[in-house]
KOLKEKE-540263 format. One line per field, with one value per residue (C-alpha): residue number from 1; residue in three letters; chain; z, y, x. Coordinates in pm, 1 decimal, padded with zeros to 6 digits. Layout:
k c(NUM,...)
r c(ALA,...)
c c(A,...)
w c(Z,...)
v c(Y,...)
u c(X,...)
//
This chain:
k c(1,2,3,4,5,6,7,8,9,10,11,12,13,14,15,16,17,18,19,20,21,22,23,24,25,26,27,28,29,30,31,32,33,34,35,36,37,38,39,40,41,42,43,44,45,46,47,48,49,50,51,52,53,54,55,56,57,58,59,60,61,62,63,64,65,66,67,68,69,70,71,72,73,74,75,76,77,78,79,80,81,82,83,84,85,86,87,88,89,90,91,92,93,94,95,96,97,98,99,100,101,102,103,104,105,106,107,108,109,110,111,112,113,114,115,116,117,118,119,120,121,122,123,124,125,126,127,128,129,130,131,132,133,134,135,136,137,138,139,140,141,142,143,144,145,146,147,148,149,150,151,152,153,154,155,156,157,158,159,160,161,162,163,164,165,166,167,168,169,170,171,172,173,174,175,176,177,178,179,180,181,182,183,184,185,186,187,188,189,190,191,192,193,194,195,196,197,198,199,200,201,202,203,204,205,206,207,208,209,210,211,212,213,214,215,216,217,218,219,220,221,222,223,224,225,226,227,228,229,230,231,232,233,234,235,236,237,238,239,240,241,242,243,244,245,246,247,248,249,250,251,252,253,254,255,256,257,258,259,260,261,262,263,264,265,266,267,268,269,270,271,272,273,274,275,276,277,278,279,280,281,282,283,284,285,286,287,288,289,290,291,292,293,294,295,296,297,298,299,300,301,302,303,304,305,306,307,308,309,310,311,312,313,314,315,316,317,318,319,320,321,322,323,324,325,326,327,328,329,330,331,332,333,334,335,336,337,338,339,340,341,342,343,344,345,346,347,348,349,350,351,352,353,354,355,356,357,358,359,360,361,362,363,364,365,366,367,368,369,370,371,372,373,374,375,376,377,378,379,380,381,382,383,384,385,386,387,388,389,390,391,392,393,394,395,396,397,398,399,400,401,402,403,404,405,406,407,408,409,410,411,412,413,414,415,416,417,418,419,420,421,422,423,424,425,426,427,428,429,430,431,432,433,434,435,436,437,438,439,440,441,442,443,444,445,446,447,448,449,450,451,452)
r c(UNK,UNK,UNK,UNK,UNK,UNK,UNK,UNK,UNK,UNK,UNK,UNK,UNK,UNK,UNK,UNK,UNK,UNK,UNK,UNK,UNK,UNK,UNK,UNK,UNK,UNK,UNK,UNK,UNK,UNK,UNK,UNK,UNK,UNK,UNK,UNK,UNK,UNK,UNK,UNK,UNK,UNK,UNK,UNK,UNK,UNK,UNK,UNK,UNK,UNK,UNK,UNK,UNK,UNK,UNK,UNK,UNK,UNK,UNK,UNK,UNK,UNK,UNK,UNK,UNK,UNK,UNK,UNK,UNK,UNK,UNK,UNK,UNK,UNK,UNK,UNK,UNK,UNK,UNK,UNK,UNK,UNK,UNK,UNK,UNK,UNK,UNK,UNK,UNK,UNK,UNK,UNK,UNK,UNK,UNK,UNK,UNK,UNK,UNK,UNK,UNK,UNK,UNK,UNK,UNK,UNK,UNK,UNK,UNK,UNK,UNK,UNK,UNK,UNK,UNK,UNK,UNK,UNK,UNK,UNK,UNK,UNK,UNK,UNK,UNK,UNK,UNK,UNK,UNK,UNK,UNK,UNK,UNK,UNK,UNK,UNK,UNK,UNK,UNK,UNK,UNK,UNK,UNK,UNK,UNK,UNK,UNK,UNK,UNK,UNK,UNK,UNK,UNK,UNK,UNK,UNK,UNK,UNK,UNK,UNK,UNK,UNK,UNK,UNK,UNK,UNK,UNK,UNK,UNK,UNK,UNK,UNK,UNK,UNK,UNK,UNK,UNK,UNK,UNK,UNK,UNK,UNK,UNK,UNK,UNK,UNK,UNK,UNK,UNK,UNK,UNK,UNK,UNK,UNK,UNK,UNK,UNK,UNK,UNK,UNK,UNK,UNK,UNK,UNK,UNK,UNK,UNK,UNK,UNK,UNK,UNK,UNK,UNK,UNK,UNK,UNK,UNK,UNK,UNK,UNK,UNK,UNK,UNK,UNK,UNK,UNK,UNK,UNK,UNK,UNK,UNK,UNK,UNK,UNK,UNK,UNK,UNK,UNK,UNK,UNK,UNK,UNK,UNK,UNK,UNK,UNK,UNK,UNK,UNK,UNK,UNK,UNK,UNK,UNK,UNK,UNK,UNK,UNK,UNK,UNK,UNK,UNK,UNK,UNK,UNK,UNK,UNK,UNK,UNK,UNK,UNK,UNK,UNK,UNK,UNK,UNK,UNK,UNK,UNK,UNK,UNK,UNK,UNK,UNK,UNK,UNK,UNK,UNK,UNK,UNK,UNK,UNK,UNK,UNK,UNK,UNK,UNK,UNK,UNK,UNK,UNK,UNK,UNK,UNK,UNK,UNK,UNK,UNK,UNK,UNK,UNK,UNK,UNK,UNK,UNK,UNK,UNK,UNK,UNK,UNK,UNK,UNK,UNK,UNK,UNK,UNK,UNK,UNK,UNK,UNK,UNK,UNK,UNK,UNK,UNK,UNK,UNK,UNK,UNK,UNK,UNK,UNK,UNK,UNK,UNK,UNK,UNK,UNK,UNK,UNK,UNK,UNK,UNK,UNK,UNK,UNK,UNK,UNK,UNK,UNK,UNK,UNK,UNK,UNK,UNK,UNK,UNK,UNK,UNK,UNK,UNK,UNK,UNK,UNK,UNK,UNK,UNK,UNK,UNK,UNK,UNK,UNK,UNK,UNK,UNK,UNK,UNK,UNK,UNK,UNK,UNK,UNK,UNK,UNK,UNK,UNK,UNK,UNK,UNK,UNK,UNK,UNK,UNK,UNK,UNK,UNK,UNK,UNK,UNK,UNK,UNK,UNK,UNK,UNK,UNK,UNK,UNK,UNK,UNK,UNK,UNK,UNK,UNK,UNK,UNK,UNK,UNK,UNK,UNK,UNK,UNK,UNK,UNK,UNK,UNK,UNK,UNK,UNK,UNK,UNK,UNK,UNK,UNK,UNK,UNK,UNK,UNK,UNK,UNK,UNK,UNK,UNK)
c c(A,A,A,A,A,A,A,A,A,A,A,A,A,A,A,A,A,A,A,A,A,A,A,A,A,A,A,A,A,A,A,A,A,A,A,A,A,A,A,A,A,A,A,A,A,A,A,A,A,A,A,A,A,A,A,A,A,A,A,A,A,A,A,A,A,A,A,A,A,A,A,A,A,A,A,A,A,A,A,A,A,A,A,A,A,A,A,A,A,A,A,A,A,A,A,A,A,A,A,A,A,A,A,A,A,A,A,A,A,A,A,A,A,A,A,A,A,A,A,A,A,A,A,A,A,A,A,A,A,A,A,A,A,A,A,A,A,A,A,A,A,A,A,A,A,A,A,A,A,A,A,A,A,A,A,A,A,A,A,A,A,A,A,A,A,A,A,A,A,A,A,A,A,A,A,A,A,A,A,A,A,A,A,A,A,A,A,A,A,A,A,A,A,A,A,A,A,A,A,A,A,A,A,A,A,A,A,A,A,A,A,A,A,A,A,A,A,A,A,A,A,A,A,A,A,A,A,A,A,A,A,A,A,A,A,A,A,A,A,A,A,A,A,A,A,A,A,A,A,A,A,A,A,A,A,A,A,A,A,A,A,A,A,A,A,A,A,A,A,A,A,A,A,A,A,A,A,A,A,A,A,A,A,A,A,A,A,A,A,A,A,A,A,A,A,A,A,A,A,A,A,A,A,A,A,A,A,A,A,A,A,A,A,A,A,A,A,A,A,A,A,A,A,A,A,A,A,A,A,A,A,A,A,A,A,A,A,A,A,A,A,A,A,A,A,A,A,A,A,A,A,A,A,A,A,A,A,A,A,A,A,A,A,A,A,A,A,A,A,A,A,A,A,A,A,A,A,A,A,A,A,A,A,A,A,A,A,A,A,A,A,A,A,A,A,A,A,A,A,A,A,A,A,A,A,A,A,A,A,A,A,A,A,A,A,A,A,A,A,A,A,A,A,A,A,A,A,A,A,A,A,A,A,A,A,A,A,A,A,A,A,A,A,A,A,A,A,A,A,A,A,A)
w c(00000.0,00038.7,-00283.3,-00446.0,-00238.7,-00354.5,-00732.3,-00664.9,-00637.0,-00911.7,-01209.5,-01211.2,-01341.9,-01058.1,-00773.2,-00922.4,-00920.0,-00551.9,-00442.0,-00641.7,-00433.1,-00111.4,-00102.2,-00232.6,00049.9,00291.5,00177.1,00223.3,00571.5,00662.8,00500.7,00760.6,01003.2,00936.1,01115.0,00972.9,01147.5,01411.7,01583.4,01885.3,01872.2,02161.6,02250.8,01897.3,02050.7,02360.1,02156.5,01880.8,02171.4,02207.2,01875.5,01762.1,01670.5,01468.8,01114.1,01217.1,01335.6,01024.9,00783.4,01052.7,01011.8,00601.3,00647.1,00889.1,01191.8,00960.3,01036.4,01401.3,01411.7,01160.5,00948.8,00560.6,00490.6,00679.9,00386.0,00277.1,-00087.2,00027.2,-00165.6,-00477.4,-00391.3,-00328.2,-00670.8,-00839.2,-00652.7,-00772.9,-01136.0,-01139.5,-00986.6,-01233.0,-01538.8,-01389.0,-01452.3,-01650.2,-02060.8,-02069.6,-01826.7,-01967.0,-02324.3,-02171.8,-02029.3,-02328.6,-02552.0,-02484.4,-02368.4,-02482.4,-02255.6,-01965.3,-02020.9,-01987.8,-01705.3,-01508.7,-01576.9,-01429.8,-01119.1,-01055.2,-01075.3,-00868.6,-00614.2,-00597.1,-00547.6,-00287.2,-00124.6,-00105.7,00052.3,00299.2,00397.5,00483.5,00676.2,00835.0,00947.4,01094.9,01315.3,01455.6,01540.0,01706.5,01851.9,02286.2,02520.3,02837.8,03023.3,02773.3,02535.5,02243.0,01931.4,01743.0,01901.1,01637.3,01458.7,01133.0,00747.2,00773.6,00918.8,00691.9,00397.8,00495.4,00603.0,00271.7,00086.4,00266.0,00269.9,-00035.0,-00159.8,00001.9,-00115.3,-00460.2,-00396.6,-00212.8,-00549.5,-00768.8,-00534.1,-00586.6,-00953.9,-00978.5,-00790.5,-01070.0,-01315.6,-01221.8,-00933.4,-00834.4,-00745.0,-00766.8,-00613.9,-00476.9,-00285.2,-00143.6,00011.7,00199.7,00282.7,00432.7,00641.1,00789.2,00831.0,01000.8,01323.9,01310.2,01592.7,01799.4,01802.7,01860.7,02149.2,02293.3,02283.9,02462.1,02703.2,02804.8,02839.7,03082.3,03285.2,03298.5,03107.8,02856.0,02981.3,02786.9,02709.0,02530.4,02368.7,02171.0,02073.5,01947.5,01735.9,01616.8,01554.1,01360.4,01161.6,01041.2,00959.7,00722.9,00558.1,00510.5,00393.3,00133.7,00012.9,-00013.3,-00213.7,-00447.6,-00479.1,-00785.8,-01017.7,-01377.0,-01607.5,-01887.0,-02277.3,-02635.9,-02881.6,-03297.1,-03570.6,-03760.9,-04124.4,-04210.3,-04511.6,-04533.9,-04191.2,-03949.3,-03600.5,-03290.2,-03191.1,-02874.2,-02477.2,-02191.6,-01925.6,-01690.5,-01368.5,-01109.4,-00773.8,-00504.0,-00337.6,-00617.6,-00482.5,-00257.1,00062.5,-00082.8,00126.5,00452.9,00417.3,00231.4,00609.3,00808.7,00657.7,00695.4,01003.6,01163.9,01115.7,01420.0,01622.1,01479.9,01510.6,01863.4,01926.1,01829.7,02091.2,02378.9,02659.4,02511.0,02624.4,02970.0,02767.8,02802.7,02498.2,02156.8,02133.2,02452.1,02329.7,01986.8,02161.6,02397.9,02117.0,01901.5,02194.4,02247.9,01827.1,01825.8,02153.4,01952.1,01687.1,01896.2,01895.6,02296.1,02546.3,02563.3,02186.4,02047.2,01931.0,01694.5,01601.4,01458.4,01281.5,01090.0,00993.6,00836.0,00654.6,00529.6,00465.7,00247.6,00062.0,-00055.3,-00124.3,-00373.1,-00522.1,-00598.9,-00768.6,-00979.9,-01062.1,-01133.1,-01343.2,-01588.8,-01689.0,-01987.9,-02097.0,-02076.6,-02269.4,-02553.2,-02603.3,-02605.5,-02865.5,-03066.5,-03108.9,-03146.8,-02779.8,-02575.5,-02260.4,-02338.8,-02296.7,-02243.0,-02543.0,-02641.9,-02553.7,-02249.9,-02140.3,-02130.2,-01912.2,-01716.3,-01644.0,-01501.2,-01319.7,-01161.6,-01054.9,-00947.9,-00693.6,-00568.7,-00511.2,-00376.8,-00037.1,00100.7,00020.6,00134.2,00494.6,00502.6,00470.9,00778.1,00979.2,00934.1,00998.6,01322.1,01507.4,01612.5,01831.3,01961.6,02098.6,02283.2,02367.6,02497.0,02551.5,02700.0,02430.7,02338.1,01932.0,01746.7,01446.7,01184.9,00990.2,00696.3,00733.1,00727.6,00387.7,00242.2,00386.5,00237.0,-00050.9,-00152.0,-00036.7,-00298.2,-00534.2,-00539.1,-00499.8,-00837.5,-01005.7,-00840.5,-00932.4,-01305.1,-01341.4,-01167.6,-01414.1,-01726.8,-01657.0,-01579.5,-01243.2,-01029.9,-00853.7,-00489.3,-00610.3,-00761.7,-00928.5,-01021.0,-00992.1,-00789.0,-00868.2,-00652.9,-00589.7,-00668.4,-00467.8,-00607.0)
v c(00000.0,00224.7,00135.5,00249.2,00519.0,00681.3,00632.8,00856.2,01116.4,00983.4,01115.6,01523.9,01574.6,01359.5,01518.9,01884.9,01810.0,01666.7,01996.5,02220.0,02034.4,02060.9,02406.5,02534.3,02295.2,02470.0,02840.4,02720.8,02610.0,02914.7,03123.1,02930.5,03107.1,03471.2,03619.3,03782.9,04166.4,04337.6,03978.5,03840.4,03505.5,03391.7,03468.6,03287.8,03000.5,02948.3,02976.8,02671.3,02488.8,02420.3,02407.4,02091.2,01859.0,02161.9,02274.2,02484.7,02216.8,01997.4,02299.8,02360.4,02015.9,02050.5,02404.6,02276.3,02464.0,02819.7,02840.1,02842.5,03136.7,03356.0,03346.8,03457.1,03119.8,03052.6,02941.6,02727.8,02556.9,02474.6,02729.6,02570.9,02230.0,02380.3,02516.3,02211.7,01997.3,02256.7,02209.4,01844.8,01823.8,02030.5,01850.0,01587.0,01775.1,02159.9,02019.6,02337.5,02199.0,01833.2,01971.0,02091.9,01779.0,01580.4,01875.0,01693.3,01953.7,02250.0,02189.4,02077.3,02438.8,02602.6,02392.3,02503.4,02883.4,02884.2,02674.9,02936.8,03243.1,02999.7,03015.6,03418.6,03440.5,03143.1,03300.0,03642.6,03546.5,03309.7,03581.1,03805.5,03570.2,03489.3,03817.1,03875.4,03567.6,03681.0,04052.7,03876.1,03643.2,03648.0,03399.6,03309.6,03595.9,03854.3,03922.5,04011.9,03916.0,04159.7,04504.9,04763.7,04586.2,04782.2,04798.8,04838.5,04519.8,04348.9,04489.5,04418.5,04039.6,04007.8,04146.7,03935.8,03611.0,03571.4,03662.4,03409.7,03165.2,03248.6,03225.6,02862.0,02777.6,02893.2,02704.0,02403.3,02475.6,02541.4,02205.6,02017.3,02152.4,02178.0,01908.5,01542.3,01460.2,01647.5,02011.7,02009.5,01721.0,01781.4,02105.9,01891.3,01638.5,01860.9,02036.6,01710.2,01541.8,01898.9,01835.3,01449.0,01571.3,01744.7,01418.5,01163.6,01400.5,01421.1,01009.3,00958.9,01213.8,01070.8,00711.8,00908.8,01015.4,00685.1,00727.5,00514.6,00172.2,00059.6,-00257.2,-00013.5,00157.6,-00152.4,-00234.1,00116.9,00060.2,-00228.9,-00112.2,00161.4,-00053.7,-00275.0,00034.1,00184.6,-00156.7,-00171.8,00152.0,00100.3,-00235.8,-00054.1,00253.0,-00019.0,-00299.1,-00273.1,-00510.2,-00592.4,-00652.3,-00778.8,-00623.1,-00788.2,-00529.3,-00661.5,-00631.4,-00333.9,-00309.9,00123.9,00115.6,-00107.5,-00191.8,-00365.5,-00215.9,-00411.7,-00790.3,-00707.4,-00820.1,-00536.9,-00448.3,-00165.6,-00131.3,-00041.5,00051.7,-00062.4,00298.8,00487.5,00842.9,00837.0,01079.1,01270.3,01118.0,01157.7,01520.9,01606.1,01379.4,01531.0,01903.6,01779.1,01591.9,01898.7,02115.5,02125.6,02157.6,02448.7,02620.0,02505.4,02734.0,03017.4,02988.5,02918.2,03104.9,03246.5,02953.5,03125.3,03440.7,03495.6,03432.2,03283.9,03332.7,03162.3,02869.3,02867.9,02866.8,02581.9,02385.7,02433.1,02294.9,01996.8,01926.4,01992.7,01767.6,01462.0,01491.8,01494.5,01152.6,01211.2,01138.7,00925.1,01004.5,00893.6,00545.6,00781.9,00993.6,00662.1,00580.4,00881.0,00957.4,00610.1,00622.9,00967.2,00832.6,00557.4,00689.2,01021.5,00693.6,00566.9,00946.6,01040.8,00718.4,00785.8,01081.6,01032.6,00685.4,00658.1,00329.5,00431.0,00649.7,00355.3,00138.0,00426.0,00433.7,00085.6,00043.4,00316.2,00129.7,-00202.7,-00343.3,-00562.9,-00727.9,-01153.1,-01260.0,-00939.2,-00766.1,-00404.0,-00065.2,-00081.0,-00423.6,-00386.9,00000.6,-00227.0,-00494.2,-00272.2,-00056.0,-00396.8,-00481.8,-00144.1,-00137.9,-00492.9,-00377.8,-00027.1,-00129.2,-00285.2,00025.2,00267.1,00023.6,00089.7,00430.7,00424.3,00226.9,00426.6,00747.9,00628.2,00419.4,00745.6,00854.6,00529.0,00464.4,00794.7,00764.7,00431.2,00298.8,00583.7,00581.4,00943.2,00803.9,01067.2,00854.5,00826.7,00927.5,01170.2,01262.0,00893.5,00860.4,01157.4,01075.4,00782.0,00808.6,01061.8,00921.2,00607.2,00885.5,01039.2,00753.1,00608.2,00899.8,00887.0,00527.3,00648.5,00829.9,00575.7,00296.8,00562.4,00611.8,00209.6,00227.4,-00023.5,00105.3,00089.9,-00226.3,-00505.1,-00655.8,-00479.0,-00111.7,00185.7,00321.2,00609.4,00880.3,01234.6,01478.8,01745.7)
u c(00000.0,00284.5,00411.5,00086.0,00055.5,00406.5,00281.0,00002.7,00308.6,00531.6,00236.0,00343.6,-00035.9,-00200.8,00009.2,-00077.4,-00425.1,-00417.9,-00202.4,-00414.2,-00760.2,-00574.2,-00454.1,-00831.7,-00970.4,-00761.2,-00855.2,-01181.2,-01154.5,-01002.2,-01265.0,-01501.9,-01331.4,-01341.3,-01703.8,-01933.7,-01860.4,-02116.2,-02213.1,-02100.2,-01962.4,-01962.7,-02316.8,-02416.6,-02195.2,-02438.0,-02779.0,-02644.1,-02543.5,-02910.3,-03015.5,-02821.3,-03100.9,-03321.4,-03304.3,-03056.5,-02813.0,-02848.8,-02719.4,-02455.7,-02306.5,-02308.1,-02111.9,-01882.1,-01989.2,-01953.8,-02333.5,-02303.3,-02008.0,-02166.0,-01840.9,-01849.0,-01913.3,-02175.2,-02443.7,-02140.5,-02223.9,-02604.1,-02745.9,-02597.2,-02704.8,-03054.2,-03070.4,-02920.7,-03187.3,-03498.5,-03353.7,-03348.1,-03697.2,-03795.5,-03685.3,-03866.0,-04233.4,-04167.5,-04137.1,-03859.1,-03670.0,-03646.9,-03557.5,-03246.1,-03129.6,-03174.5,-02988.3,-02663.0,-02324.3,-02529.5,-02834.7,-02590.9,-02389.0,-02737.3,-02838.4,-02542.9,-02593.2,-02947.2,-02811.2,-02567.6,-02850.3,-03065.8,-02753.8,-02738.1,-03051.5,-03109.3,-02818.2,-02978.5,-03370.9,-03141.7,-02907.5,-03139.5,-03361.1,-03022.6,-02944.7,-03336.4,-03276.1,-02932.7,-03091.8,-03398.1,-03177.5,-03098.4,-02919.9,-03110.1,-02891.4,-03066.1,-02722.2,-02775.5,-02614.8,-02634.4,-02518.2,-02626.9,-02924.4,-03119.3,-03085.5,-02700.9,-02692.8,-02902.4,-02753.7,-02395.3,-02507.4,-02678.0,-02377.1,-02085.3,-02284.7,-02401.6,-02030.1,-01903.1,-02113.9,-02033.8,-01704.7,-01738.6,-01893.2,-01586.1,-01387.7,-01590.8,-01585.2,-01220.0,-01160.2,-01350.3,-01221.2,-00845.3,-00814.8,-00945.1,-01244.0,-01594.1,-01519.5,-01881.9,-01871.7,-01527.6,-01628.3,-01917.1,-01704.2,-01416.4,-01663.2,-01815.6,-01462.8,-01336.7,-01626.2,-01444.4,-01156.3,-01404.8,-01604.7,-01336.5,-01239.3,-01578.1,-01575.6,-01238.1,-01353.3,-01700.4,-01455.4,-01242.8,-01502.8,-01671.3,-01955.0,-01841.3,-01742.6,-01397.5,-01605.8,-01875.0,-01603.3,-01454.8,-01824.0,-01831.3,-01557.8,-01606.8,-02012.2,-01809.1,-01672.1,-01964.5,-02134.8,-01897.2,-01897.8,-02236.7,-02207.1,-01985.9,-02168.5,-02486.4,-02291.1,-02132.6,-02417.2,-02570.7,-02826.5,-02689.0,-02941.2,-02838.9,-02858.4,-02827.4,-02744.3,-02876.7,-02611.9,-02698.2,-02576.0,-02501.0,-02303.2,-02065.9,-01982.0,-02149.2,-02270.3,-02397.8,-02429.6,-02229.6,-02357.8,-02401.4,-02573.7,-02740.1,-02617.4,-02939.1,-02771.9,-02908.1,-02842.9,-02910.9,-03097.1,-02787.3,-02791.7,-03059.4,-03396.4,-03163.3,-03167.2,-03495.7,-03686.9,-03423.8,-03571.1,-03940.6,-03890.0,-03725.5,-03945.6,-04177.8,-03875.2,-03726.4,-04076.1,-04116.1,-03750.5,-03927.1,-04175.2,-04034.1,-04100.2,-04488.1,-04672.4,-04717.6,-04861.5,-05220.9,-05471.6,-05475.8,-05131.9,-05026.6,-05245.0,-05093.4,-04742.1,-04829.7,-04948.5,-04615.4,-04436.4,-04638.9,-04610.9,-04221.0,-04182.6,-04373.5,-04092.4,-03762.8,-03502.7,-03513.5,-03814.2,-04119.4,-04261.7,-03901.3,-04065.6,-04296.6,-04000.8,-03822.5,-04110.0,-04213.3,-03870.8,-03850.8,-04139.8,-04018.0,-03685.3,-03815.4,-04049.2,-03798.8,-03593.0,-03839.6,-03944.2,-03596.9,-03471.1,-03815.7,-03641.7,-03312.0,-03347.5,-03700.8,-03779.4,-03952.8,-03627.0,-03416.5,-03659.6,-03687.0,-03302.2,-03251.8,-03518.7,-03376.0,-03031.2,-03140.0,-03118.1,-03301.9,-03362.1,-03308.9,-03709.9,-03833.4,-04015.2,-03936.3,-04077.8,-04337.2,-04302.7,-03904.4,-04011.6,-04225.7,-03894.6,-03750.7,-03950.9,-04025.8,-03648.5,-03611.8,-03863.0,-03751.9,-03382.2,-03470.1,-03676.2,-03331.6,-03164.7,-03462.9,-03406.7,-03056.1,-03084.9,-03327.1,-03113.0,-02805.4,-03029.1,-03205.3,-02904.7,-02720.2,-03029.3,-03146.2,-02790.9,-02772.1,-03178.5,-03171.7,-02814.7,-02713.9,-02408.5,-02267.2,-02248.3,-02102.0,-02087.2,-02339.7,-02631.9,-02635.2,-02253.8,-02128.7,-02241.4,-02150.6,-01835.8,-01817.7,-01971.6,-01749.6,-01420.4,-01545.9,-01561.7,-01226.6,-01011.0,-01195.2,-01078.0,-00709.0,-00728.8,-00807.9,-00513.7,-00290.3,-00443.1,-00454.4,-00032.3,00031.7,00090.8,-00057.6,-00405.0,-00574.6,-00716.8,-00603.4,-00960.4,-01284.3,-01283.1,-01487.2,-01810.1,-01812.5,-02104.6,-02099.1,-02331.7,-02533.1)
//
């Protein structure tokens, strides 16, 4: 492994790229640092501190705690993801939008332009609801966080956020374009891995202290370990169907008559379902933070309030209605599962192609009973992945709810972690393969997944 590991270094064109993605990576995570002027941090500090398992939290953990300090990066690359994710939906059910994605390079180009004015103005509305929150905002001692609220405020907020996340998506761009992997999904993935210290730290430390028997702590690890394997299994596992191409004559040469196959993943909406529950199922709780303290107020509104509590408590991981927590985000979880893999692969588009170029399915018939083939193994092989996804979702919070295990580990940023990790080294392994050096692996090859 070291071997291989020094030929990653011995391509010049390889090790540029990897330099090139590391030193943007780093300018990135030192951007995260930099706050946003006229707040106080430390006051922001305390009011996150109980936010961790609200809306608020969950956007945190994608920006790699930028969110939480206010920095210039605080909307991170979500706005870009949002706008990517509106598009896409789109061209599932706007005619426009659908012509474009079947124009080929062109409609791609165009595709891309839209996501990026999408971004600027997601960026914007977000920004300024941002800096609302943090004038409005008050620790339980009454500090304020912001010490000279108004327009100017706003304004500058608006201005210096939304900059900086047009210049997180550059970055990610640039990183594309110029260095390994999928700039996008990097920037994710170096914010999640970044909160990684804090929470091996936090695990040694509850061990220490004696929360955490040693005993536990080896069945954490090796827990660890099971899921990341399962992880990767479900990222790779994948259902081959298989394709017969006819020989074609076109002039005077001879096309077709060749075997293949489509792969179906097993995984194939990805992350996505986590976070589209985690956004519903959050919800009520990040509603119920804005009325805290009014349920004692006389009236309608004091009623209202009340109520909002009672809702948001029903949909927390901790407490007696956890059980019904579990379950709704489940359900949630697998049926996004089902609704994006709907969207991203169309049976009927994969029948049409196949038709038009002479392929088909060995005892299948073309057109709609070939669309109906498929649509059938698709369904079959996406309920163990929808499960999976639930699993790995759910087994953070039932650890900590009901084992009394501080898990740190888990959920939505394990497989983006992952899945992106699979990602990048296929592409290192591309170029070690491409310039006959010996790759990571020595049969089959990675099929990583790209976010976004």
């Amino acid at each position: 492994m070291l071997e291989k590991l020094q030929n990653v270094f011995r391509v010049p064109e390889l090790k540029r790229r990897i330099a090139f993605t590391a030193a943007l990576l780093i300018v990135y995570r030192l951007g995260g640092h930099v706050p946003t002027p006229g707040i106080d941090s430390q006051a922001l500090a305390l009011i996150f501190e109980q936010q961790k398992n609200t809306l608020f939290g969950l956007y945190d953990m994608f920006v790699g705690g930028a969110f939480g300090k206010a920095t210039v990066f605080a909307l991170g690359i979500m706005p870009y993801i949002s706008a990517a994710i509106i598009l896409q939906l789109m061209g599932a059910v706007v005619p426009y939008f659908q012509k474009l994605q079947k124009e080929g390079e062109e409609g791609r180009k165009k595709i891309q332009q839209l996501t990026r004015y999408g971004t600027v103005l997601l960026s914007m509305i977000q920004s300024y609801g941002i800096a609302i929150y943090l004038e409005r905002a008050t620790t339980e001692g009454g500090v304020s966080v912001v010490g000279d609220p108004g327009w100017t405020f706003r304004l500058f907020t608006m201005i210096t956020l939304t900059s900086g996340t047009i210049f997180v998506m550059w970055l990610g761009e640039q990183i594309s374009e110029r260095g390994i992997g999928n700039g996008i999904s990097l920037i994710i993935f170096i914010g999640i891995v970044a909160r990684f210290p804090n929470d091996v730290y936090m695990t040694v430390r509850s061990m220490l202290i004696g929360q955490i028997q040693p005993f536990a702590m080896i069945a954490i690890g090796i827990m660890m370990l099971l899921i990341i394997a399962g992880v990767v299994l479900m990222t790779q596992g994948q259902r081959k169907i298989p394709v017969q191409y006819a020989k074609r004559v076109v002039g005077r040469k001879m096309y077709g008559g060749q075997s293949t196959h489509i792969p179906l993943r097993v995984n194939a909406a990805g992350v996505m379902p986590i976070i589209f529950a985690q956004s519903i199922i959050m919800i009520p709780g990040t509603a119920g933070t804005f009325f805290q303290g009014a349920a004692d107020q006389p009236g309608m509104f004091g009623f209202l309030a009340d109520m909002m509590l009672n809702i948001s408590a029903m949909f927390s991981p901790r407490g007696p209605w956890a059980p019904l927590y579990y379950s709704i985000y489940s359900v949630i979880i697998i049926f996004f599962t089902y609704f994006y893999t709907a969207i991203v692969l169309n049976p009927e588009d994969l029948a049409d192609n196949m038709k038009k170029y002479g392929g088909f399915i060995p005892g299948v018939r073309p057109g709609k009973r070939t669309s109906e083939y498929i649509d059938r193994v698709l369904t079959r092989i996406t309920l163990p992945g929808a499960v999976f996804l639930a699993m790995i979702a759910i087994l953070p919070d039932i650890l900590i709810n009901y084992l009394g295990v501080p898990f740190y580990f888990g959920g939505t940023g394990l497989l983006i972690v992952v899945g992106v990790a699979l990602d990048t080294l296929q592409q290192i392994e591309s170029h070690l393969v491409m310039r006959h050096y010996e790759g990571f692996l020595k049969k089959g090859k990675l099929r990583g997944r790209r976010f976004g």
